[in-house]
C-alpha positions in Angstrom: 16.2 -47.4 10.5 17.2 -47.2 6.9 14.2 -47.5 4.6 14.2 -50.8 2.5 12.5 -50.1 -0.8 12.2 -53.6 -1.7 10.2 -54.6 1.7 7.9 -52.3 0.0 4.1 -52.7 -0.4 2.8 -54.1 -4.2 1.6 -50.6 -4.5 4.8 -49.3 -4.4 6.4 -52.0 -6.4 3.9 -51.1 -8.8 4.5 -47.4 -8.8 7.9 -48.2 -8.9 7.5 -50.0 -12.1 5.0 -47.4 -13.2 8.3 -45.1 -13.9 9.6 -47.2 -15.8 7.2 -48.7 -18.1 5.6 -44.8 -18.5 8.9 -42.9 -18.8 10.9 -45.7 -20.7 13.6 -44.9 -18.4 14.5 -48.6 -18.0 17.9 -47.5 -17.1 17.3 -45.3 -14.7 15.2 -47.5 -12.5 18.5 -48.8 -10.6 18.8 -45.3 -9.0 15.8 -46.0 -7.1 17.9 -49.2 -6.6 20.6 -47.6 -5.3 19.0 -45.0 -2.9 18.9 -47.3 -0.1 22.6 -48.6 -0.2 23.7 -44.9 -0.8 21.9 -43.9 2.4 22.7 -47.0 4.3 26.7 -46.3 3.4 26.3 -42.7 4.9 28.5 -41.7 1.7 27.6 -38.0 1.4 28.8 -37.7 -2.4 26.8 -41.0 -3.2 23.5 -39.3 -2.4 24.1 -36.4 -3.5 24.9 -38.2 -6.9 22.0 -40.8 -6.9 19.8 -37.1 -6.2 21.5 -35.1 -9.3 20.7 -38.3 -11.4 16.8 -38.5 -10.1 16.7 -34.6 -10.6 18.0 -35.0 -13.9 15.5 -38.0 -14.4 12.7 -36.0 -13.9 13.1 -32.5 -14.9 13.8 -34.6 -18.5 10.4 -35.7 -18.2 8.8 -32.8 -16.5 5.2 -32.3 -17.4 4.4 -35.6 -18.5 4.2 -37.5 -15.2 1.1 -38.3 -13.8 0.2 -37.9 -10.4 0.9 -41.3 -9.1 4.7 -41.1 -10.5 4.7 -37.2 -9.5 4.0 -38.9 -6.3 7.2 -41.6 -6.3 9.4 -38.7 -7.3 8.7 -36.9 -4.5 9.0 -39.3 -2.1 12.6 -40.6 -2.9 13.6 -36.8 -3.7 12.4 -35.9 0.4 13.8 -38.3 1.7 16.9 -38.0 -0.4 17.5 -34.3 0.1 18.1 -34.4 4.0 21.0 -36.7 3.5 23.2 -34.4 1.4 25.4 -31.4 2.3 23.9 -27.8 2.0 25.8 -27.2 -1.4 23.8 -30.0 -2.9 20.5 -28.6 -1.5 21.9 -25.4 -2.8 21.9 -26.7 -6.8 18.9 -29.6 -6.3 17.1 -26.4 -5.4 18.0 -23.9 -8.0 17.0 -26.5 -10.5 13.6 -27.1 -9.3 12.6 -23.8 -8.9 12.8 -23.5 -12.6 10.6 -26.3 -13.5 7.3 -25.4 -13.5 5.8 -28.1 -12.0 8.2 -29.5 -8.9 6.7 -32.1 -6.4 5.4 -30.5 -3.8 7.2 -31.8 -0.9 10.1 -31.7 -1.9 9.3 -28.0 -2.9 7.9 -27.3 1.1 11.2 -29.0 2.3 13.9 -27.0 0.3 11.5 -23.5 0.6 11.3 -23.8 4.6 14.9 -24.6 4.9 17.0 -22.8 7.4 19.8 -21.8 5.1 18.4 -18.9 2.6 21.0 -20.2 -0.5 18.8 -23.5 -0.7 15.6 -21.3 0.1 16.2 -18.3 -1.6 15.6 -19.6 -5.4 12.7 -22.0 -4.6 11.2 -18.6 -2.6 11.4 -16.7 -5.0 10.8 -18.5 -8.3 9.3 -21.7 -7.9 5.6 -21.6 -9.0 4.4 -24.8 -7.1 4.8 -23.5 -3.6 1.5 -22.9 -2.2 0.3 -20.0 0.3 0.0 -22.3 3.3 3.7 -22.6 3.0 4.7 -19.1 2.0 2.9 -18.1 5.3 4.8 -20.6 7.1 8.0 -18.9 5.7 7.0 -15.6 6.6 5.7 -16.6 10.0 8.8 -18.8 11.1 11.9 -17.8 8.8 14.3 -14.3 9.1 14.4 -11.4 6.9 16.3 -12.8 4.4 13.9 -15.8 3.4 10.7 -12.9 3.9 12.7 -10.4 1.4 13.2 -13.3 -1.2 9.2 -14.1 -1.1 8.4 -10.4 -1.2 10.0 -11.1 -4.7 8.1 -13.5 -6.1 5.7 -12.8 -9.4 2.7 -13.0 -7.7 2.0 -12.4 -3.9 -1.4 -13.3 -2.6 -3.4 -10.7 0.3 -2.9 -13.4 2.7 1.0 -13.9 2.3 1.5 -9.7 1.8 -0.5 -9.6 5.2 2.8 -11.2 6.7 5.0 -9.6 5.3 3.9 -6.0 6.0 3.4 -6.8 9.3 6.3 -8.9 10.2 9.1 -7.9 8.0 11.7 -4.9 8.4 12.3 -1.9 6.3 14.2 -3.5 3.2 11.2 -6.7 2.9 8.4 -4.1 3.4 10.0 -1.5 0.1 10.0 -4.6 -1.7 6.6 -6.0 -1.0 5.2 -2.3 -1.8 7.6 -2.2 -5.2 6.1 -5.9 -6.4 3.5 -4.9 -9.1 2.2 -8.5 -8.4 1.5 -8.1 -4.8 -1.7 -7.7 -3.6 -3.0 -5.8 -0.6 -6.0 -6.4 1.9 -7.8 -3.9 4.0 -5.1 -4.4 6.8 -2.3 -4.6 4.7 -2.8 -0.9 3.4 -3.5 0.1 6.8 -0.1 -1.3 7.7 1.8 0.4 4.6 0.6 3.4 5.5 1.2 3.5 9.1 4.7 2.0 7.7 5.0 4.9 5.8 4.7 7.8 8.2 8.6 7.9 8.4 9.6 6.4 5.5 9.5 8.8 2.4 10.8 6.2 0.4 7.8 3.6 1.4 5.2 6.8 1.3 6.5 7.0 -2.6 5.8 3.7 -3.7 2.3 2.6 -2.1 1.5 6.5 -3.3 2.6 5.0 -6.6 0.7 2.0 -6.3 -2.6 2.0 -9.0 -4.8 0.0 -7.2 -4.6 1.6 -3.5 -7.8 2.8 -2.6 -9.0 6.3 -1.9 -9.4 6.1 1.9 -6.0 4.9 2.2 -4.5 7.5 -0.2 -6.0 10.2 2.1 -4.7 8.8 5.0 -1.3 8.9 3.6 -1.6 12.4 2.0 -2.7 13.8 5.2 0.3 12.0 7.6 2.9 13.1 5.1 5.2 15.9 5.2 5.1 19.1 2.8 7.8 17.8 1.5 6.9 14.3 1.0 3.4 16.2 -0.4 5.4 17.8 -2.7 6.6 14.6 -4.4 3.8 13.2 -4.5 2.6 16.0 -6.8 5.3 15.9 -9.1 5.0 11.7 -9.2 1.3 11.8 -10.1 -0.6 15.6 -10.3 -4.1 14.1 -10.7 -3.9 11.7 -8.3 -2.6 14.9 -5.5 -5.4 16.9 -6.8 -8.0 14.0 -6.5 -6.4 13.5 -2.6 -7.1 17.4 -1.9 -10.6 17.8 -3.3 -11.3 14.8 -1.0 -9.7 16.7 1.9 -11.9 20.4 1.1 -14.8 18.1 1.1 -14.3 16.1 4.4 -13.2 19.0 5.9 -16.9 20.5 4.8 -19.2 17.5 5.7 -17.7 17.9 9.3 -17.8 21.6 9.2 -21.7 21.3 8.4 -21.7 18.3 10.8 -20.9 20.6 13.2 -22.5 23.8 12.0 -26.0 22.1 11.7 -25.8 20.8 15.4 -24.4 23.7 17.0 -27.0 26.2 18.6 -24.2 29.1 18.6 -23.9 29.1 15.0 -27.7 28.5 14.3 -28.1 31.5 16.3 -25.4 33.6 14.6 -26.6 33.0 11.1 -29.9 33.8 11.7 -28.9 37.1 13.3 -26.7 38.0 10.3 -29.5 37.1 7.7 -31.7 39.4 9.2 -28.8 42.3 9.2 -29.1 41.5 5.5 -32.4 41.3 4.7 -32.6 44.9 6.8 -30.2 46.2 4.5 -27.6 46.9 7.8 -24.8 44.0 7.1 -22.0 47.2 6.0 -18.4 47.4 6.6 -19.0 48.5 9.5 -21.2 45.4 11.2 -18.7 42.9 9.5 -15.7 44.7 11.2 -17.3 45.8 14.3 -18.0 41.2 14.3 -14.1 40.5 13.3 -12.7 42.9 16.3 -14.9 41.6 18.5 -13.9 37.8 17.3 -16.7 36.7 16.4 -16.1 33.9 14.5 -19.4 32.1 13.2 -21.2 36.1 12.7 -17.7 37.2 10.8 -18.2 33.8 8.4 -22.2 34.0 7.5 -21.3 37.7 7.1 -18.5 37.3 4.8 -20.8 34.2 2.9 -23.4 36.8 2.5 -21.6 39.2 1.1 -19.6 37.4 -1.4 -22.0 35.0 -2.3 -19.9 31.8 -1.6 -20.8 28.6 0.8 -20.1 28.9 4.2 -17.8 26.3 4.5 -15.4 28.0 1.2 -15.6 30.8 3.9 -14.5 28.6 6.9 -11.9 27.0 4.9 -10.1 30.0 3.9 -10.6 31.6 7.4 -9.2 28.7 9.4 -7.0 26.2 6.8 -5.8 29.3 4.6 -5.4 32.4 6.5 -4.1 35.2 4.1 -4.5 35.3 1.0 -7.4 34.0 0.4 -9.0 36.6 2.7 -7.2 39.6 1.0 -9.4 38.5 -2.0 -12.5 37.7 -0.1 -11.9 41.0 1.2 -10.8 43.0 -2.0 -13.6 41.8 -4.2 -16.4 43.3 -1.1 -13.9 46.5 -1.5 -13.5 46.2 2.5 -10.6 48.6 3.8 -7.7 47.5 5.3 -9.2 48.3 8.8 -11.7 45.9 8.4 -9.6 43.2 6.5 -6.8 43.3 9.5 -9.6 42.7 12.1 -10.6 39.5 10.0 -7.1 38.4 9.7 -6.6 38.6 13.1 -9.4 36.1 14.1 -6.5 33.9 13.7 -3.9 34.4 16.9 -1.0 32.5 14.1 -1.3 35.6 11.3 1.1 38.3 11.3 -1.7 40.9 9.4 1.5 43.5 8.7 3.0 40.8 6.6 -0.2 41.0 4.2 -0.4 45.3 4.2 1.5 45.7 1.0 0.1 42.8 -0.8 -3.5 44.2 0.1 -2.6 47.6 -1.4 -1.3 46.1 -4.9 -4.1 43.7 -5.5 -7.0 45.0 -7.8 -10.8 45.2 -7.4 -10.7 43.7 -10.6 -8.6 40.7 -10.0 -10.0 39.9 -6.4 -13.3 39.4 -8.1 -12.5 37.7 -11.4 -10.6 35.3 -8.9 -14.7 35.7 -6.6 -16.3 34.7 -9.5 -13.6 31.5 -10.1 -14.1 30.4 -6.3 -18.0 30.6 -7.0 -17.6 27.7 -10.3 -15.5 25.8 -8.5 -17.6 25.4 -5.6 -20.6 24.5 -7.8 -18.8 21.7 -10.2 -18.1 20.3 -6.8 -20.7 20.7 -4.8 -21.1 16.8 -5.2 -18.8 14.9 -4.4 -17.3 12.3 -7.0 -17.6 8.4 -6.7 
């Protein structure tokens, strides 16, 4: 039944005539006029003219409305905008995403609409859309309207929630891109789960300034060396933050499990008392590593170069090679006895590591001791 404007209630004659005594638009109150003939004659162009003439109406006076005309406005402008043609919706809402202050509405109407021309601007522009309807959108609406709100200026937790979870590759780069996005607990978790296989995502939420330090590790520790690698040359300090964090959960669970392990209890205590007889030598520590004897081999080698068990553990289990040519080197252990320790670890090839053995110096193995023993004690606490 075609609405009859003038069978209207007093309250909406007198809004009606609120327009026009407020605006001074006398003019311009016959378009309100004309909106029921236009709709009654089912003449397309009419309405969508009558609409571009209201539009124009109040973008002219945008900002100085009150709510009681804002109110008029976006009654005739809802009902006006599902009688006209999808190019008319198309410019009615490219203009009112640019005014800062649109009826609401209307707003919900054109940003909900199946067709992303007439969504797409009011999406991604329009600064009176709320985040009940955004999350509508994004609940409801294809990839194409969840990409053009991933663009928006601001994007709340509760909308970037969605659209982590729900959209596809090209919506979720963009969400993690937007520098006004912000993240909840679950939408982190999601970006970096998201990012696993996706270099390209793993980069920007790396990137991101705000991302906590829990999620950071995550996504240090599922990347790829290569992907590690760029990460590095993106942002040095925050890769070196990510790897100190990584020694130092790898020693809380070493200790963890060292302090409730009999095994070790009773290894160390048998190697302290070697010491403190004066019989940990080569010989004991080699005689430990042949027989593979892991946890003796470790509180022997901690003993003897004066480091923390777990800097001993790390290098034996996370860094085979090197690092125990210079443990080795700096206790001037042969290469007899450094082999043995190598090969507590069935992955090392020790012949790989013979010549490299041979050409490193006393000297520099223990300058490089003395190094591992500072940097164990600046962080010996972990930072905040």
């Amino acid at each position: 039944m075609p609405h009859n404007f003038a069978s209207d209630s007093s309250a909406e004659d007198r809004r009606n005539r609120s327009v026009v005594e407020k605006g001074g638009a006398t003019p311009h109150q016959s378009l309100i006029d004309e909106l029921e003939a236009s709709i009654s004659q089912r003449n397309i162009g009419s309405r969508a003219e009558i609409l571009r003439q209201i539009t124009d109406l109040f973008v002219a006076g945008s900002g100085h409305f009150d709510d009681e005309q804002m109110a008029l406005f976006d009654d005739v402008m809802n009902r006006l905008v599902n009688e006209i043609d999808q190019s008319a919706r198309v410019t009615f809402g490219e203009t009112l995403a640019a005014v800062e202050k649109s009826p609401p509405k209307v707003t919900r109407t054109l940003a909900l609409d199946d067709s992303i021309d007439v969504a797409g601007p009011v999406l991604r522009e329009s600064a009176s859309l709320d985040d009940e309807t955004l999350i509508v959108g994004a609940k409801t609406k294809g990839q194409d309207h969840l990409l053009a709100i991933s663009q928006r200026a601001q994007l709340s937790e509760n909308v970037t929630d969605v659209l982590v979870e729900r959209g596809n590759k090209k919506v979720v780069i963009s969400t993690a891109a937007n520098a006004g996005a912000r993240f909840s607990d679950f939408g982190y978790s999601r970006l970096v789960t998201r990012s696993e296989n996706d270099s390209e995502l793993a980069l920007l939420v790396w990137a991101r300034p705000e991302i906590p330090r829990e999620y950071l590790l995550t996504l240090f520790e599922t990347a790829s060396e290569t992907v590690r690698q760029k990460f590095e040359t993106a942002d040095r300090g925050k890769a070196d933050l990510v790897r100190e964090m990584i020694k130092q959960a790898a020693d809380q669970i070493q200790t963890q499990l060292r302090d409730h392990t009999s095994k070790f209890a009773e290894a160390r205590a048998y190697v302290e008392q070697l010491h403190k007889d004066g019989k940990l030598d080569e010989a004991q520590v080699c005689k430990f590593a042949e027989l593979r004897k892991f946890d003796e081999t470790a509180a022997a080698l901690s003993l003897l170069t004066d480091l923390p068990i777990g800097a001993i553990e790390r290098a034996m289990v996370h860094d085979p090679g090197d690092q125990i040519l210079v443990l080795a080197k700096s206790i001037d252990l042969s290469w007899k006895t450094t082999r043995a320790i190598l090969m507590l670890d069935s992955g090392v090839n020790a012949a790989e590591y013979v010549d490299r053995y041979k050409k490193l110096r006393l000297e520099t193995a223990r300058s490089a001791i003395q190094f591992y023993r500072l940097r164990e004690r600046a962080t010996k606490t972990p930072p905040r």
